[in-house]
N, C-alpha and C positions, 0 to 999 in steps of 0.2 A: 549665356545660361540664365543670369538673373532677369534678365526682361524677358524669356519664356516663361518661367516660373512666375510673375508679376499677369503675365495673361490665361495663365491658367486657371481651372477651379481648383478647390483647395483639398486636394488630393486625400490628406488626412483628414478633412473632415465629411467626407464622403465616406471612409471607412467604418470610422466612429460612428460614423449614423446606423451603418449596417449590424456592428457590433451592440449596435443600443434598440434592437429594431424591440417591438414589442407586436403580441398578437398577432394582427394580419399582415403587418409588412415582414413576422419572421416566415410568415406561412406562405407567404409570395418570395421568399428565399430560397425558403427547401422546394418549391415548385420549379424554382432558377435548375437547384441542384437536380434534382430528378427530368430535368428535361433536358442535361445539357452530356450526357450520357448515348443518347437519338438523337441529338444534332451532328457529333460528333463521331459517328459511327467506324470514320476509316481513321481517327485519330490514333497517333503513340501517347499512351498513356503511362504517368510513374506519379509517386509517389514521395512527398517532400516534408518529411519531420521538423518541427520546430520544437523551441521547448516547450511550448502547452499544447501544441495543437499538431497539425498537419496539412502540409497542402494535397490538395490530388488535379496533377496537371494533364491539362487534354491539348495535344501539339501535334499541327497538322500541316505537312507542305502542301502547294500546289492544289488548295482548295479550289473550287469553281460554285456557287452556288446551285442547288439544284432549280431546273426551271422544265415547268410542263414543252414551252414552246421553245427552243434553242434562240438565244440572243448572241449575237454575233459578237456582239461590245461587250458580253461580258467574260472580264480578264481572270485568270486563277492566282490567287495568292494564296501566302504563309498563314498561320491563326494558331490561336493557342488559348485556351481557357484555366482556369485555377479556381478551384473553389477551398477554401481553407475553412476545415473543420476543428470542433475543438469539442472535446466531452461527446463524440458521436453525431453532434449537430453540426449544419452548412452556419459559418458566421459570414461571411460574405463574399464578391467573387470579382476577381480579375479577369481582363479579356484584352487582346490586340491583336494588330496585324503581323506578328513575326511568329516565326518557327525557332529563332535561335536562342538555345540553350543558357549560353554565358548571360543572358538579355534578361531570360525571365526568371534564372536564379537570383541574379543582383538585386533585381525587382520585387521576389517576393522575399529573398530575405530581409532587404528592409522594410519592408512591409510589416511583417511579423515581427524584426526585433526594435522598429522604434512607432510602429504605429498602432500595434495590436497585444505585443509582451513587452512591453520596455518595465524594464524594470523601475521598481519604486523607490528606490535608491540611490545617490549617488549620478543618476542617468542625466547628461546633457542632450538636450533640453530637456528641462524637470518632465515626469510623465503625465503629473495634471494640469501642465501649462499647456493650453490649445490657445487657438483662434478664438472660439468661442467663449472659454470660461477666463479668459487672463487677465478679464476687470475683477470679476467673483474671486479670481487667485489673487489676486495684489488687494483689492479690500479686506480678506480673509491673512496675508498676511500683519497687512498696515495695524487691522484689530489685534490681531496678538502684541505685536510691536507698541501700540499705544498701552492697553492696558499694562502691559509690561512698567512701560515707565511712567505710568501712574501709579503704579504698588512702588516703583522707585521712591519719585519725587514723596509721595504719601509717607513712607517710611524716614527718607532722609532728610526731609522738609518739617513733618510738622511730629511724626510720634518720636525718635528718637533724642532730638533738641530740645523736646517743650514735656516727653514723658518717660526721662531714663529710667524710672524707679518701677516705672508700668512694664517696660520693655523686660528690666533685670529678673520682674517676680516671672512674669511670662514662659522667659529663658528657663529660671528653674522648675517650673511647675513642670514643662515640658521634658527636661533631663530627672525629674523626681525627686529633685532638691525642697528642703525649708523653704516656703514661700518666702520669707523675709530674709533669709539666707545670703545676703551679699553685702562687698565691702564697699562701705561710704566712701573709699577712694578710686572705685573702678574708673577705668578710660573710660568710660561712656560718657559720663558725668562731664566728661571733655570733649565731645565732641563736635567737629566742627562740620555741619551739613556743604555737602559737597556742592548742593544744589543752590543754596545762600551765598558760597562763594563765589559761581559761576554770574549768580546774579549783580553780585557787588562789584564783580571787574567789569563786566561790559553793559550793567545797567548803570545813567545818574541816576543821583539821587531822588530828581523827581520826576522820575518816570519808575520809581523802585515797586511803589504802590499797584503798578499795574500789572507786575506780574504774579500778584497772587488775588487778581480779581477773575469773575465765574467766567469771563470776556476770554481771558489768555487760557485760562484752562481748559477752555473748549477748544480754543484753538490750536494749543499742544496736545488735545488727544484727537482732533480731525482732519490737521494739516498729515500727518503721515499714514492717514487712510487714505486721504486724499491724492499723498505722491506714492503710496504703493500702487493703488488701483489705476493713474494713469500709466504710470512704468510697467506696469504689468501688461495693461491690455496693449501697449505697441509689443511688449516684448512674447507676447504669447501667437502674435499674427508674424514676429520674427522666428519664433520655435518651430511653426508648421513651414514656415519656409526652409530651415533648415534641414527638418526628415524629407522633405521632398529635395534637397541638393542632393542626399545619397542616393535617389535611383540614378536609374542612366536616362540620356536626354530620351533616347526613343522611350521610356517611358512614361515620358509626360505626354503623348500622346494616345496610352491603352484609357480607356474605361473600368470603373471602380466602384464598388459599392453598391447602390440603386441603380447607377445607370448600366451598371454593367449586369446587374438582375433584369434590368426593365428591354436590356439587347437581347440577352440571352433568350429571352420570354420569346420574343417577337424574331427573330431568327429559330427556334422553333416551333412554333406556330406557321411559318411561313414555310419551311420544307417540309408540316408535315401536311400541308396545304396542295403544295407540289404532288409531293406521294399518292394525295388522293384524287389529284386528278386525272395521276398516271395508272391508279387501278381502277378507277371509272370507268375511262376512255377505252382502257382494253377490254370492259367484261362490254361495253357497248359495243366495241367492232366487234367481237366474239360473235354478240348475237343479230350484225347486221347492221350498223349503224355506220352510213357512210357522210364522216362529216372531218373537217381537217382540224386538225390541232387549233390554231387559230380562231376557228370559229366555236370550237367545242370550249375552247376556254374561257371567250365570251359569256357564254350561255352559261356556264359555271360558276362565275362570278357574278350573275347577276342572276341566278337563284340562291349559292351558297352565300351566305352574310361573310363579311373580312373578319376575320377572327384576332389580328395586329392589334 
């Protein structure tokens, strides 16, 4: 299972792309969506609620393609299309070779609950962790992380040891006390920076100077940018691998997203291509044109341009 998923495309991120589409790639969507309504003409059609959206599934046994000239080699299969709307719009569309039911409910519910609604929450894998963004999510956390313990080290290091008296009026100005309002015997006045000790046990002596030069302080606020953003981006190309272990294996071989807008297109354009040659062909024998399917489709395709 994991070395199909390893030669796959990245199933989620094909989605995402359709979800993120802007302008003419949403407009070449909803073209997907309204064209695949005529492709689908002898299909069982239902409908598949999610919590923000819905699917509407088109499943079809024992398809055959439509063809003006009858091809011998061509065999009939199962098919089944999904397009999943949300607020009234098409966001993107599923497509494969099966008619079976258990197949493309498992498929699109995960689809929708870890690729499309995953919650913001609590959701394993995090919902902003992708392939794509999981250096930007681990630089994005490493930054909070470092600043963080720079307002540490900052407070426990140099204002509370070297400015009790700055700290105490602080404290009271804030709770609404006498500026000067405190006792000359507070703990504070005893404290011992946590950061200083840490220092003093596993720093010598003379190497002590070096960690309060501008050299380490860079380097304790850019080493854990540094180890977030790589931990992250292997762990974010690990997260998409993950929502893709919940479909079923024959789902890693449907189409998703663009490519499965860019089949949908071109499977109807192509029987509606059929259609027209099949109400051609009859208004010409109607008025007398004796010429065979074969040749007539010739002649068709090499006045009508490929519209694929």
């Amino acid at each position: 299972m994991v070395s199909k998923l390893r030669d796959k495309p990245n199933i989620p991120g094909l989605i995402r792309a359709t979800l993120q589409a802007r302008y003419e790639r949403k407009e070449r969507i909803a073209a997907a969506a309204a064209a695949i309504p005529k492709s689908y003409q002898n299909a069982e059609t239902s409908e598949r609620r999610t919590r923000k959206g819905s699917w509407t599934v088109y499943r079809e046994t024992a398809y055959q393609k439509p063809a003006f000239v009858p091809r011998g080699s061509e065999s009939t299969f199962d098919r089944f299309c999904a397009v999943y709307y949300r607020e009234g719009r098409p966001r993107t569309v599923v497509c494969g070779r099966t008619a079976d039911e258990a197949i493309i409910e498992k498929t699109l519910r995960a689809c929708a609950e870890k690729m499309m609604e995953q919650r913001p929450l609590f959701s394993i894998p995090a919902r902003s962790l992708t392939t794509e963004n999981g250096l930007t999510y681990g630089i994005r956390l490493g930054m909070i992380l470092a600043v963080l313990l720079a307002l540490f080290v900052f407070v426990d290091f140099v204002l509370v040891p070297n400015y009790p008296e700055l700290v105490l009026q602080a404290a009271n100005i804030t709770m609404g006390e006498p500026v000067y309002d405190y006792s000359p015997d507070a703990k504070i006045f005893g404290y011992r920076s946590i950061t200083g000790s840490l220092i003093e046990r596993f720093l010598p002596d003379r190497y002590r100077y070096l960690s309060t030069s501008m050299y380490t302080l860079v380097a304790v606020f850019v080493i854990p940018i540094l180890a977030f953003g790589i931990f992250y981006e292997i762990a974010g190309k690990g997260a998409d691998r993950r929502r893709m272990k919940r479909l079923p294996p024959e789902a890693l071989l449907f189409t998703y997203g663009f490519d499965a807008v860019t089949r949908t297109i071109e499977e109807g354009n192509a029987a509606q291509s059929e259609r027209r040659k099949e109400t051609l062909y009859s208004v010409c024998v109607t008025n007398g044109l004796l010429m065979e399917r074969q040749e007539f489709e010739t002649v068709y395709n090499s006045v009508i341009p490929d519209t694929n």
